[in-house]
VOKOLVEX-80655 format. One record per residue (C-alpha): residue number from 1; residue in one letter; x, y, z. Coordinates in Angstrom, 1 decimal, padded with zeros to 4 digits. Last residue first. Layout:
<pts>
{pt NUM; a; {X; Y; Z}}
...
</pts>
This chain:
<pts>
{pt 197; x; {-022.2; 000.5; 042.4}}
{pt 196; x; {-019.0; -001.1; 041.2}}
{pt 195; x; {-020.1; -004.9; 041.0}}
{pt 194; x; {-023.4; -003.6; 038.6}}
{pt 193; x; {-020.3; -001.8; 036.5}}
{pt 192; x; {-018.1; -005.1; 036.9}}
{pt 191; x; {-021.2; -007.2; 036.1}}
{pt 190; x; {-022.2; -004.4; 033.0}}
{pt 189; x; {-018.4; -004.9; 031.9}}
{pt 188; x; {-018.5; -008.8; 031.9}}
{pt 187; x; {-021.5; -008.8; 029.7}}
{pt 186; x; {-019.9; -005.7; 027.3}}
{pt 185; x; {-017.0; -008.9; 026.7}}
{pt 184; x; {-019.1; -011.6; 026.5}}
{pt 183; x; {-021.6; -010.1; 024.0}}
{pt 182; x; {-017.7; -009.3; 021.5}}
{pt 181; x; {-017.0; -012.3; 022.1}}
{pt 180; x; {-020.1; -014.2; 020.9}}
{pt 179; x; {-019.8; -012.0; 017.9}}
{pt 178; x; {-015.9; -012.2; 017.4}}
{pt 177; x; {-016.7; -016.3; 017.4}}
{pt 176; x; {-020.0; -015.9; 015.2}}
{pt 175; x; {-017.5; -014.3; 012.7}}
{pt 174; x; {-015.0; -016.9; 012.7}}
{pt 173; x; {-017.9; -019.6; 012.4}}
{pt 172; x; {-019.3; -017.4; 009.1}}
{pt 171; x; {-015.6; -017.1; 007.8}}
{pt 170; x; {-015.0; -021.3; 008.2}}
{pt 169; x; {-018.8; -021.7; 006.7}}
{pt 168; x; {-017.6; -019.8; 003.4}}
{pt 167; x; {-014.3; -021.3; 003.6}}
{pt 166; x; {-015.7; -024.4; 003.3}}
{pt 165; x; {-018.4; -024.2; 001.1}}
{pt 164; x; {-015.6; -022.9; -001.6}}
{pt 163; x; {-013.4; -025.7; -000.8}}
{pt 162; x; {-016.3; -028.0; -001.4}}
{pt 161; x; {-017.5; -027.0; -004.4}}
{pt 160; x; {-013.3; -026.9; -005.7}}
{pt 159; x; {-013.7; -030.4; -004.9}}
{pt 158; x; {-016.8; -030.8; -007.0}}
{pt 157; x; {-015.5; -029.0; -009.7}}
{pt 156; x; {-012.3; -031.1; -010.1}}
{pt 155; x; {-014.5; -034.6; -009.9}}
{pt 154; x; {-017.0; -033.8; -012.3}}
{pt 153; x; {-014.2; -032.6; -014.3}}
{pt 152; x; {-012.2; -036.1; -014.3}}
{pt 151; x; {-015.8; -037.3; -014.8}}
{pt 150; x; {-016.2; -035.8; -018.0}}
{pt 149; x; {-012.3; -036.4; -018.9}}
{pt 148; x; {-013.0; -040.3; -018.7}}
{pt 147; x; {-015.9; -039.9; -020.8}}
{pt 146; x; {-014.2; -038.0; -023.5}}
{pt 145; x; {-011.5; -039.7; -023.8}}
{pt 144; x; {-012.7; -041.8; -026.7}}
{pt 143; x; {-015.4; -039.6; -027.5}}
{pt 142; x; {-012.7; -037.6; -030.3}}
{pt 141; x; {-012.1; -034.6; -031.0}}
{pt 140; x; {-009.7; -033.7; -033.4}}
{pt 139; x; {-007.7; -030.8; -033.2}}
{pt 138; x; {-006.8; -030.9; -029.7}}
{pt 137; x; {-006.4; -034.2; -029.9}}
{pt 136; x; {-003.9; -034.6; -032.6}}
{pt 135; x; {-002.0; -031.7; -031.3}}
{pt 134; x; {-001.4; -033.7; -028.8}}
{pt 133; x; {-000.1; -036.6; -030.3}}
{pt 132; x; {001.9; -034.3; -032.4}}
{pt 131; x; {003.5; -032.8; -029.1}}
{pt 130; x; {004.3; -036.5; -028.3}}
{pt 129; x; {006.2; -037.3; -031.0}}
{pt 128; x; {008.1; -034.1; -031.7}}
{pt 127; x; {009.4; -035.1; -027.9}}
{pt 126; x; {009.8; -038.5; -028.4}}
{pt 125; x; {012.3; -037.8; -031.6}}
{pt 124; x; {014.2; -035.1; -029.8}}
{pt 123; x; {015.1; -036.5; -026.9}}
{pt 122; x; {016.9; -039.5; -028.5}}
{pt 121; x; {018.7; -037.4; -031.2}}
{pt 120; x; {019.6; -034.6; -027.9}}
{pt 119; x; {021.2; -037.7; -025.6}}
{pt 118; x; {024.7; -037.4; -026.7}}
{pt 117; x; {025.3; -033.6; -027.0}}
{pt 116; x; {022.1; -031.5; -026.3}}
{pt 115; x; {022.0; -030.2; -030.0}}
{pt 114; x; {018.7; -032.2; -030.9}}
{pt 113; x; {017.0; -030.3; -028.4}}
{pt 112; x; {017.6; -027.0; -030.3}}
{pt 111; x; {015.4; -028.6; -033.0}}
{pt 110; x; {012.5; -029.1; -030.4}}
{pt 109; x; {012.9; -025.4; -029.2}}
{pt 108; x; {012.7; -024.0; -032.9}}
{pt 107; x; {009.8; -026.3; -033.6}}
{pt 106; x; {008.1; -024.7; -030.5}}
{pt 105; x; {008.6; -021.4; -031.9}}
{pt 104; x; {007.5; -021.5; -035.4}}
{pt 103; x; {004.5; -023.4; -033.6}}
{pt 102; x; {003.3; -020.6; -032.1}}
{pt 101; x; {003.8; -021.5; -027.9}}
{pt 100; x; {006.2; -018.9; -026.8}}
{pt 99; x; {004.9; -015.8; -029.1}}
{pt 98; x; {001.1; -016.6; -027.9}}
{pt 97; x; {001.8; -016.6; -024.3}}
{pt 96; x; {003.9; -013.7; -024.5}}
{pt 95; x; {001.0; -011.9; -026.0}}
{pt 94; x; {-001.5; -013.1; -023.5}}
{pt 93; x; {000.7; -012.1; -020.6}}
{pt 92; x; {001.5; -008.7; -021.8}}
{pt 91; x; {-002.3; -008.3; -022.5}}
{pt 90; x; {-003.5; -009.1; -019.5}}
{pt 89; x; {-000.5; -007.2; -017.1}}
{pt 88; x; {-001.9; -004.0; -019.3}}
{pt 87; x; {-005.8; -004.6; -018.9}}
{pt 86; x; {-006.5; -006.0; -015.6}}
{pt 85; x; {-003.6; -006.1; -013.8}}
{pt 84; x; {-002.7; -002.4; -014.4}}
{pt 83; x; {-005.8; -000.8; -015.0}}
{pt 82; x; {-007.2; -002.7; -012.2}}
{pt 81; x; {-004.3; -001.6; -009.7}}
{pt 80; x; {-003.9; 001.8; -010.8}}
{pt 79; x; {-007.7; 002.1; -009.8}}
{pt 78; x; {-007.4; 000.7; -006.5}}
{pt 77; x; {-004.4; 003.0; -005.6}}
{pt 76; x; {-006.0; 005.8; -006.6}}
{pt 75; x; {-008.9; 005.0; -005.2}}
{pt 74; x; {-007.7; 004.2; -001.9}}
{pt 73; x; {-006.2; 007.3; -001.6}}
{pt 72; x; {-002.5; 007.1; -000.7}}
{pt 71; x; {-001.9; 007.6; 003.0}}
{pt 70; x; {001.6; 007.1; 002.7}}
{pt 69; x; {001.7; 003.7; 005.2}}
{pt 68; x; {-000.9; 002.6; 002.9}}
{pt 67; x; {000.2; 003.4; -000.3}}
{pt 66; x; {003.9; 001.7; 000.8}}
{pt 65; x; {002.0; -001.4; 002.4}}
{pt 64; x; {000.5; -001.7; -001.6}}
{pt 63; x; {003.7; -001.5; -003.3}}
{pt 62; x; {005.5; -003.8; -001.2}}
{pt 61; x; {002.6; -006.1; -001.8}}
{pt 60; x; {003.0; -005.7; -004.9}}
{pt 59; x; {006.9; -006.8; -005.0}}
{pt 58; x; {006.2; -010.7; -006.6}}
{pt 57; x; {006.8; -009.3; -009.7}}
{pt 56; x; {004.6; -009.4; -012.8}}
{pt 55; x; {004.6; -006.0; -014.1}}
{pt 54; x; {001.5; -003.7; -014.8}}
{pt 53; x; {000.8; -003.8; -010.8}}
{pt 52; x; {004.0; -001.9; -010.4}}
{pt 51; x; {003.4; 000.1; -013.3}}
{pt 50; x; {-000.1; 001.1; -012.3}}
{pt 49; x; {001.5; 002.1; -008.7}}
{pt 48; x; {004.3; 003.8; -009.8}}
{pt 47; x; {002.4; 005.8; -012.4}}
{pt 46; x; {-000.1; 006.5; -009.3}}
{pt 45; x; {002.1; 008.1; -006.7}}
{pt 44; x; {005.4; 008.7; -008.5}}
{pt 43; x; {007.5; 009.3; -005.7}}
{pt 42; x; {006.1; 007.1; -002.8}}
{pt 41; x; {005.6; 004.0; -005.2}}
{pt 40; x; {008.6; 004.7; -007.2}}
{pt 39; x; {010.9; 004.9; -003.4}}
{pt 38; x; {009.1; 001.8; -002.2}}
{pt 37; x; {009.5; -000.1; -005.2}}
{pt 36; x; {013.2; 000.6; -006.0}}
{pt 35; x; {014.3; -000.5; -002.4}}
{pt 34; x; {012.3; -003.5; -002.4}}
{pt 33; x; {014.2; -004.3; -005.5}}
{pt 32; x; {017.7; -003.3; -003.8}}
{pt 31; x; {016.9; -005.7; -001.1}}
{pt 30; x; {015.8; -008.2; -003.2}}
{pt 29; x; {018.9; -007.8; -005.5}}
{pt 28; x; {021.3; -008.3; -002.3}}
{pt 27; x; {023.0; -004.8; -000.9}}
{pt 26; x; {022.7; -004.9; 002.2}}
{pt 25; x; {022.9; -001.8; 004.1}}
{pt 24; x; {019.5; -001.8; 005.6}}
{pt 23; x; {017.5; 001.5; 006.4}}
{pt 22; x; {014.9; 000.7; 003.6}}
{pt 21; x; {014.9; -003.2; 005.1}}
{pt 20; x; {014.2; -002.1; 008.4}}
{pt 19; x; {011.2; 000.0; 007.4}}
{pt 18; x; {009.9; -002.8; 005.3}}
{pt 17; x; {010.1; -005.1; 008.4}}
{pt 16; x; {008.4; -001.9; 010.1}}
{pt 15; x; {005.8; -001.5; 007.5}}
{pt 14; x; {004.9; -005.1; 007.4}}
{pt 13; x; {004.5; -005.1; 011.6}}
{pt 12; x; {002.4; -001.7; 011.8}}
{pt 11; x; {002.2; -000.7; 015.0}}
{pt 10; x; {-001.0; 001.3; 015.9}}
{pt 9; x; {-001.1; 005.0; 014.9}}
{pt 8; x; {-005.2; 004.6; 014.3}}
{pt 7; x; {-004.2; 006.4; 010.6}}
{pt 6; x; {-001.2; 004.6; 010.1}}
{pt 5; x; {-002.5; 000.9; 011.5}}
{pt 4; x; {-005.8; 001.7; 009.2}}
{pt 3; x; {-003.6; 002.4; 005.8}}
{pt 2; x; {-001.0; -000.6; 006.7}}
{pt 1; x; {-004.4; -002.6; 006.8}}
</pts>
């Protein structure tokens, strides 16, 4: 969008805010992270872009209004992205994923728990309890829950069903809507045309 407002030199409302913000004096950590985005995106063209995206920070967006405004081809920008969220952002997520919940780790946490002065002894001993219990069932499955969880998910996906159908039939109503505008808008200008002559 920031692309089409540049290029139709319309207004664009996220560029100005971000515009503001670059000409700010504050000096808050969001500020100064916006800041940081917008100059890497518009200095290092791609590279800023694929580590943006490579990141997780909420400042993407930031990232993507700056390629816009700059006129940054869109595949550039698109493929940046998917390398970046698709295979580097992946595997950092994956790996931290595994180093925070091996069990070398978890056992680490529970013992630190027992170091909480006063109340650590009593969280401790529910808390090993309960992660047992549920390594208990994902290791062993059992029917007993089974059920229960089978409708649980019947339940989930049917929801989801419905959201989907939704917003399917919201974007099908929003586009008969521009449609039907769109007719009544060339009617009224063949009436003021016919009204002319």
């Amino acid at each position: 969008m920031a692309r089409t407002a540049r290029l139709s030199s319309n207004e664009d409302e996220d560029y100005e805010e971000l515009d503001a913000i670059l000409h700010s004096d504050r000096k808050d950590i969001m500020t100064r992270a916006k800041k940081a985005v917008h100059r890497l995106v518009q200095r290092v063209g791609f590279f800023g872009i694929l580590l943006c995206a490579s990141i997780p920070n909420p400042l993407f967006d930031l990232a993507g209004i700056t390629c816009g405004h700059f006129l940054i081809p869109f595949s550039t920008f698109f493929s940046a992205t998917v390398i970046g969220k698709a295979i580097i952002k992946m595997y950092i997520q994956v790996l931290f994923v595994i180093v925070i919940f091996s069990k070398e780790y978890i056992e680490y946490i529970v013992d630190l728990l027992g170091y909480i002065p006063y109340i650590g002894k009593y969280l401790q001993v529910p808390f090993k309890e309960y992660l047992e219990q549920q390594k208990e069932k994902l290791t062993h499955h059992s029917d007993h829950g089974a059920s229960k969880h089978s409708r649980l998910s019947w339940l989930y996906e049917k929801l989801v069903l419905l959201m989907v159908v939704y917003f399917v039939l919201s974007i099908i109503n929003s586009m008969a809507q521009r449609y039907a505008h769109k007719i009544n808008d060339q009617e009224n200008i063949q009436h003021k045309n016919i009204k002319k002559d």
